[in-house]
C-alpha positions, 0 to 999 in steps of 0.5 A: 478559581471556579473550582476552588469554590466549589472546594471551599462551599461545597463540603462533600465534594471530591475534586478531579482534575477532569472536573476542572477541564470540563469547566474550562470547556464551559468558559469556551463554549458559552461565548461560542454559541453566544456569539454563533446563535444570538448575534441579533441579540448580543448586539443589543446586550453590548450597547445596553452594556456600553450605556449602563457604564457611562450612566453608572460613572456619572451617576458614580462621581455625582455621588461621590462628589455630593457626599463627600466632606470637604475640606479647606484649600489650605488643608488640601494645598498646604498640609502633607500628611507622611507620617500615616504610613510610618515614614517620617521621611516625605520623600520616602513615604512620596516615593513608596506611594506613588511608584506601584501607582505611577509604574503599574506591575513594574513599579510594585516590583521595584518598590519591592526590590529597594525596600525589601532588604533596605535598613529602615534606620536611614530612612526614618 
């Protein structure tokens, strides 16, 4: 990926495979000799790490949630909205949307799978 970029922004470079095991040796040098010579440090730099996540999440959901809009509980409990995607079927659309959600890589896959080569026809 690194050298990709390169590649990419870099109009005047010319690639060699060489190049990309160099880097490689990078990737897995720095955390050694992170890890070997600034033990005393890296401990400092992985408790400010943990704290900044957990202070950005918060600060994160504090935001969202003051600025989001707002809608009704009617509209929120009440209305579904299925024909955005294109299906005007609610089971299909429901079952299109939450199974790469719910099932992760395996999920997608078989999402993939049934509506690949499915007769759109049927289902709408």
């Amino acid at each position: 990926m690194v050298t990709a970029l390169i590649i990419f922004n870099k109009e005047d470079y010319v690639y060699h495979r060489w190049h990309t095991a160099l880097i490689m040796w990078l990737f897995i040098l720095t955390p050694l000799v992170s890890n070997l010579w600034f033990k005393k440090v890296l401990n400092v730099i992985e408790t400010a790490g943990g704290v900044i996540h957990v202070v950005f999440f918060i600060v994160s959901i504090i935001t969202l949630a003051a600025l989001a809009r707002r809608s009704t509980n009617e509209f929120v409990f009440d209305t579904l909205i299925n024909d955005a995607s294109g299906w005007t079927n609610p089971g299909v659309a429901f079952g299109i949307g939450l199974l790469p959600v719910a099932l992760g890589p395996v999920g997608k896959i078989y999402t993939e799978y049934v509506y690949t080569d499915a007769d759109i026809a049927n289902y709408q």
